[in-house]
Structures are given as C-alpha cells and as structure tokens.
N, CA, C and O atoms as CSV, one atom per row, in Angstrom:
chain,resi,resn,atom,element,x,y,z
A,1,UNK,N,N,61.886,95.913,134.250
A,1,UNK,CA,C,62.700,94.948,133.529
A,1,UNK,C,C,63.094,95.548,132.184
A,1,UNK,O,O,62.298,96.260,131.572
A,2,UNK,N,N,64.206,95.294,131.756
A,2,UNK,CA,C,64.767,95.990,130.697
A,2,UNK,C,C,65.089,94.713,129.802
A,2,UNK,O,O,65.383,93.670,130.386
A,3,UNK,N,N,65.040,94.751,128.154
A,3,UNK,CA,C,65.509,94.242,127.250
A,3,UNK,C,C,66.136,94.543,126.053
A,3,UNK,O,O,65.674,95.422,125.326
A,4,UNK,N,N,67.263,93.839,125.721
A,4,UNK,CA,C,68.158,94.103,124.815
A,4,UNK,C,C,67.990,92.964,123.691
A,4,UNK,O,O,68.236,91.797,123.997
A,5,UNK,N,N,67.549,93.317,122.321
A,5,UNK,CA,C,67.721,92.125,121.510
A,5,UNK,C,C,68.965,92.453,120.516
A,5,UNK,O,O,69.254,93.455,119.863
A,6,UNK,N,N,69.531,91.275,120.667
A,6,UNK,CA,C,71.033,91.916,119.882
A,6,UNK,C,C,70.628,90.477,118.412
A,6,UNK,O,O,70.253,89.325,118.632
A,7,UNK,N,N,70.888,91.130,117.024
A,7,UNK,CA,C,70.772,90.539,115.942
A,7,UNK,C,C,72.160,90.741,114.783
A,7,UNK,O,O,72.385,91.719,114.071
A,8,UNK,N,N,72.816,89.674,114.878
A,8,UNK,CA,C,73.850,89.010,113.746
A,8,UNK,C,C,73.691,88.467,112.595
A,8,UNK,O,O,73.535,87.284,112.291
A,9,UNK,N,N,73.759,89.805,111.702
A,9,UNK,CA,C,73.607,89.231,110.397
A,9,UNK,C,C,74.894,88.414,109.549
A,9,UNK,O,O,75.882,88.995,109.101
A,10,UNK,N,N,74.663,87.110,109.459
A,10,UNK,CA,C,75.883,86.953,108.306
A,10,UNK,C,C,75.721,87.209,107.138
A,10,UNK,O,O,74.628,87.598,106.727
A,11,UNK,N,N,76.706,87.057,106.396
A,11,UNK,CA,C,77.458,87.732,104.688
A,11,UNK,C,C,75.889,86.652,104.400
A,11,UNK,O,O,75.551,85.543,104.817
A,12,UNK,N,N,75.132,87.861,103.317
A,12,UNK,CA,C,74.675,87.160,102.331
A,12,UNK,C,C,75.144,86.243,101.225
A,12,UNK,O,O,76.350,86.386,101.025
A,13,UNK,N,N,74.656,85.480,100.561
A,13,UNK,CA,C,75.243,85.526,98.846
A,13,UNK,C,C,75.024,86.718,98.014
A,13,UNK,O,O,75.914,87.215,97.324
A,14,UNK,N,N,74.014,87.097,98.080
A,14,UNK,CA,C,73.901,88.473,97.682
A,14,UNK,C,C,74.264,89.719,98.111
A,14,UNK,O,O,73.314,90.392,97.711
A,15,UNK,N,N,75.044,90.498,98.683
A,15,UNK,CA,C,74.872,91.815,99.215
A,15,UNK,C,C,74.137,92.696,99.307
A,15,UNK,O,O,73.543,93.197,100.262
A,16,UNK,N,N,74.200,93.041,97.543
A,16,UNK,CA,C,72.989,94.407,97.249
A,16,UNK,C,C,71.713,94.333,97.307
A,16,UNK,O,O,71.014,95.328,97.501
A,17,UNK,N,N,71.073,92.707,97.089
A,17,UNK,CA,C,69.554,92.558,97.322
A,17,UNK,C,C,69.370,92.327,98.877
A,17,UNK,O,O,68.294,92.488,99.453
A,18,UNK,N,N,70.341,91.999,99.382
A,18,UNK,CA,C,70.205,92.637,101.384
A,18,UNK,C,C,70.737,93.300,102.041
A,18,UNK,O,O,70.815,93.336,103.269
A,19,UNK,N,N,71.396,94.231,100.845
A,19,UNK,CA,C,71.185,95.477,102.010
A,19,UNK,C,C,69.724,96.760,101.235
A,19,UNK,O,O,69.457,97.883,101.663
A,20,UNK,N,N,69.155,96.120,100.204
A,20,UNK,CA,C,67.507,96.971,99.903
A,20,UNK,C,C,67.056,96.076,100.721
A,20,UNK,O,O,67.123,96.527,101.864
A,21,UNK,N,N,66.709,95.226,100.702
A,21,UNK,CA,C,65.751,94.673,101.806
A,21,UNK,C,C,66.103,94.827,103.301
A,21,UNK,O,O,65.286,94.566,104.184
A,22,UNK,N,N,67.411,95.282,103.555
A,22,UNK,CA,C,67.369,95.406,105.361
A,22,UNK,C,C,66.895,96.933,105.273
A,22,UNK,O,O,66.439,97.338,106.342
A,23,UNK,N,N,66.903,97.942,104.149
A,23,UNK,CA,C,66.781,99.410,104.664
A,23,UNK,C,C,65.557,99.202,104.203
A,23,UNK,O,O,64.716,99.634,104.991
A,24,UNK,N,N,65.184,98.796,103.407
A,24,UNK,CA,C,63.648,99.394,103.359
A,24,UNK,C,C,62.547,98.485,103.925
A,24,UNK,O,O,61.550,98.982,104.449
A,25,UNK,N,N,62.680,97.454,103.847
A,25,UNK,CA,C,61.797,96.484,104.922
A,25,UNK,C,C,62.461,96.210,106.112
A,25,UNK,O,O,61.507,96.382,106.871
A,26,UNK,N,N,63.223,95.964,106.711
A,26,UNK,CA,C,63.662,94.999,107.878
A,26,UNK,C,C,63.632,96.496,109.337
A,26,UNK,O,O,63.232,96.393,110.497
A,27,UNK,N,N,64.240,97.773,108.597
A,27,UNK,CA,C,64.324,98.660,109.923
A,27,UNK,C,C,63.017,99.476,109.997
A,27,UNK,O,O,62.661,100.107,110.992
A,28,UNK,N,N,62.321,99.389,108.797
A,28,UNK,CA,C,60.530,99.918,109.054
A,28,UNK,C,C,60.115,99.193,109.935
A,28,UNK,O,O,59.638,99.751,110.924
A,29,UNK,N,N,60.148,97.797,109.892
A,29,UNK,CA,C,59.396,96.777,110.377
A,29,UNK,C,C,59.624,96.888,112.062
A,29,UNK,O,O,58.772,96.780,112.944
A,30,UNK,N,N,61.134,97.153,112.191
A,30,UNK,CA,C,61.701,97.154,113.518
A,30,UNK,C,C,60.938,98.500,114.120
A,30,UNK,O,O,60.117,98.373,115.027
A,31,UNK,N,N,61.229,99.663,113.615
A,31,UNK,CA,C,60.761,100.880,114.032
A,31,UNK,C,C,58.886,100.501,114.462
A,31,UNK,O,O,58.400,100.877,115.528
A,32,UNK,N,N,58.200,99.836,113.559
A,32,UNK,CA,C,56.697,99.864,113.752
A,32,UNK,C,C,56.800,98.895,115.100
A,32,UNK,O,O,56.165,99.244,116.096
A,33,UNK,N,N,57.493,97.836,115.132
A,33,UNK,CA,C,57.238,97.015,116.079
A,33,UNK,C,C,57.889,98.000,117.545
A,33,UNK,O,O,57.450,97.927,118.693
A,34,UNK,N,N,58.659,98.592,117.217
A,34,UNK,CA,C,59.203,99.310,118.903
A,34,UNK,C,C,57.995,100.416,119.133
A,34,UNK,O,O,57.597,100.671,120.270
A,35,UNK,N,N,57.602,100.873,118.288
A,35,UNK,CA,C,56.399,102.017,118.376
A,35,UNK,C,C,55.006,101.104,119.364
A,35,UNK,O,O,54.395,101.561,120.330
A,36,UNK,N,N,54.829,99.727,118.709
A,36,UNK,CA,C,54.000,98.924,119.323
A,36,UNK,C,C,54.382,98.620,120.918
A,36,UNK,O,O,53.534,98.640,121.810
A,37,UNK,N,N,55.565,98.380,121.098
A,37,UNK,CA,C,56.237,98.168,122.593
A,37,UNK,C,C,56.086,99.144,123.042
A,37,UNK,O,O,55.373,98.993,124.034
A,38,UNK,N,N,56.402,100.357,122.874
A,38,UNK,CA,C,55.710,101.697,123.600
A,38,UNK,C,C,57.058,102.022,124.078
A,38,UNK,O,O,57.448,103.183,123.956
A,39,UNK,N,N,57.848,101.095,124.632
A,39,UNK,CA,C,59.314,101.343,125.434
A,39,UNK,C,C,59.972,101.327,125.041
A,39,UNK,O,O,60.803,101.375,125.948
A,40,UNK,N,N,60.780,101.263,123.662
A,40,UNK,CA,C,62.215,101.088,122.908
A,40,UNK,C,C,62.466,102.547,122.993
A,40,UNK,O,O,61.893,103.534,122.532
A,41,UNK,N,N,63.602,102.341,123.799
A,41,UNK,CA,C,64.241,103.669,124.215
A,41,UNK,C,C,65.694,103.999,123.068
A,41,UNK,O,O,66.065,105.151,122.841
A,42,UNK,N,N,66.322,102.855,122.492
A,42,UNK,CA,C,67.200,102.995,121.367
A,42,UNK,C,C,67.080,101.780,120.575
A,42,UNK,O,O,66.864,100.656,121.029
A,43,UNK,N,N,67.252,102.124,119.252
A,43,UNK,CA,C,67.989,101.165,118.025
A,43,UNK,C,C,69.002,101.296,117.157
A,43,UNK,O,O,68.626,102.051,116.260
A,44,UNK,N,N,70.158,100.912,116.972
A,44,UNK,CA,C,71.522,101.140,116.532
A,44,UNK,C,C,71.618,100.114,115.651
A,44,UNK,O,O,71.514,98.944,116.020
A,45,UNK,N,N,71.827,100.469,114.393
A,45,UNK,CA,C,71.906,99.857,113.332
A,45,UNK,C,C,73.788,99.861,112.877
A,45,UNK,O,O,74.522,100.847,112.805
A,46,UNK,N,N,74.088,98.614,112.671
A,46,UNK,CA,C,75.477,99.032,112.571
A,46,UNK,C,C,76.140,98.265,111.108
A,46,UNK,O,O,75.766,97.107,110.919
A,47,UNK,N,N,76.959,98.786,110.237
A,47,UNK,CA,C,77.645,97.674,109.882
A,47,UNK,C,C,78.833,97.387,109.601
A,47,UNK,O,O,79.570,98.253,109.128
A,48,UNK,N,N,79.352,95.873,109.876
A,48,UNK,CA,C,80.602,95.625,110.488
A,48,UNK,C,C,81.789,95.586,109.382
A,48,UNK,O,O,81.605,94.783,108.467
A,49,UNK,N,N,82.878,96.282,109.350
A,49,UNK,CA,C,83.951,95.914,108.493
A,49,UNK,C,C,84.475,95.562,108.310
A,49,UNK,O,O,84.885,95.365,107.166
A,50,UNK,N,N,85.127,94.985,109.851
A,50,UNK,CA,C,85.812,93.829,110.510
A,50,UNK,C,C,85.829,93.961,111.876
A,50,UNK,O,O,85.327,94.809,112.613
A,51,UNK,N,N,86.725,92.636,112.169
A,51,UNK,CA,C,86.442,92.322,113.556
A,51,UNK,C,C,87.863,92.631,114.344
A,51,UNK,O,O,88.514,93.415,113.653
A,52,UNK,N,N,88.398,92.362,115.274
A,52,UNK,CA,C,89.780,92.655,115.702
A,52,UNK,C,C,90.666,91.401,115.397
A,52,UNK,O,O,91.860,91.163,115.579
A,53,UNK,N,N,89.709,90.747,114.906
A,53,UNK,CA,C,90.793,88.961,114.427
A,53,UNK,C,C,90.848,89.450,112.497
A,53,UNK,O,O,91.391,88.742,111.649
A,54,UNK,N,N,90.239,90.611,112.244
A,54,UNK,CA,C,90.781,90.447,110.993
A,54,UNK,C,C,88.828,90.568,110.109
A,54,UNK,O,O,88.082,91.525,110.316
A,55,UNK,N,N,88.486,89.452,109.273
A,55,UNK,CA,C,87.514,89.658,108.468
A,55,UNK,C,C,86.338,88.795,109.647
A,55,UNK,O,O,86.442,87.780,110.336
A,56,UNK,N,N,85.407,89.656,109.458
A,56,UNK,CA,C,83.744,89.223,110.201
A,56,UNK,C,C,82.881,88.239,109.444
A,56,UNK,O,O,82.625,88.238,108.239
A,57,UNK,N,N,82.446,87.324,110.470
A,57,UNK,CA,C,81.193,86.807,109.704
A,57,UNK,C,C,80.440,86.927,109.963
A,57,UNK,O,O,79.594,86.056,110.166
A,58,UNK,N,N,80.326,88.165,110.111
A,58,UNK,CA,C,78.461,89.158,110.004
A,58,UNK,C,C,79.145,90.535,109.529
A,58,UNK,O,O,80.086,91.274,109.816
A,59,UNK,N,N,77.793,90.381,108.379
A,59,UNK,CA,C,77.615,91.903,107.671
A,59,UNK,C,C,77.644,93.318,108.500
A,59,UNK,O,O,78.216,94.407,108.464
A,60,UNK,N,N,76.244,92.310,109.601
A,60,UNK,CA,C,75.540,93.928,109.918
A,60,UNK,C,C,74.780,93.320,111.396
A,60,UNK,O,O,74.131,92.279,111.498
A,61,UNK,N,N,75.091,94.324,112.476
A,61,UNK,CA,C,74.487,94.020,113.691
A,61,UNK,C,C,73.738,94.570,114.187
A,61,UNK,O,O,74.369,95.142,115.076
A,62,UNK,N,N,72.184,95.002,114.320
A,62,UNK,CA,C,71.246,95.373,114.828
A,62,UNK,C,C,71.015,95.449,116.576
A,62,UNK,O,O,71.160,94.401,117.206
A,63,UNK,N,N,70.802,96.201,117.010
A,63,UNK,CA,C,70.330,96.128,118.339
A,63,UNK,C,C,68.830,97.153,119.060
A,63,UNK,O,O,68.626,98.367,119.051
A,64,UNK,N,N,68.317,96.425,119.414
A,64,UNK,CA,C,67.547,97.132,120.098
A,64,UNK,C,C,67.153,97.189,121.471
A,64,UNK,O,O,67.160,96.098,122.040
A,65,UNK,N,N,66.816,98.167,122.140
A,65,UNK,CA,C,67.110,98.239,123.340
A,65,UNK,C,C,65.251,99.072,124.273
A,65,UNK,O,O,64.589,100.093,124.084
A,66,UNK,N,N,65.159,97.963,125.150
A,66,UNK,CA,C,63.977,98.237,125.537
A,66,UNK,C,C,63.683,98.704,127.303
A,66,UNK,O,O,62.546,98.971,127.691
C-alpha cells in the first residue's frame, strides 16, 4: 500500500516569520518523521507563484510520498 500526503499552505499574515518556521522547523520535523516510517521514498517541497487562474491561495505545497 502506498501513501501520498499532499499539504496546502495558505498566505500567512506574516510571510517572513513562515517561511523561518517552515525551513527550519516544519521540513526537519517532516524529514525525522519519514526517517521514523522507514518508507518515504520522496518529499517535494514547493512554492507556489501562481496558479493558471492567475494569483494562489496557497503559499507553499508540501508533499510526501510513501
């Protein structure tokens, strides 16, 4: 059985205090927890600039893949 967790971040109010907190806590945290699963075969960290309708309401889309 295979799993995909797909995560949608929307626009903070803040930007700059989340994007230090997604790099230095949020993708450690992810990395320790896939190390624990034993099986995370990828994680793709992405972030969005826009969408094909024009402006996104999400920052930044995470995926991980098990």
């Amino acid at each position: 059985m295979s799993v995909k967790l797909v995560v949608l971040y929307p626009y903070p109010k803040d930007q700059a205090a989340f994007e230090k907190a997604y790099t230095t806590e949020h993708i450690p945290l992810v990395a320790k927890i896939a190390r624990k699963l034993g099986r995370c075969t990828k994680a793709v960290y992405t972030r969005v600039l826009m969408s094909p309708e024009g402006a996104s309401p999400f920052c930044r889309i995470a995926v991980v893949c098990q």
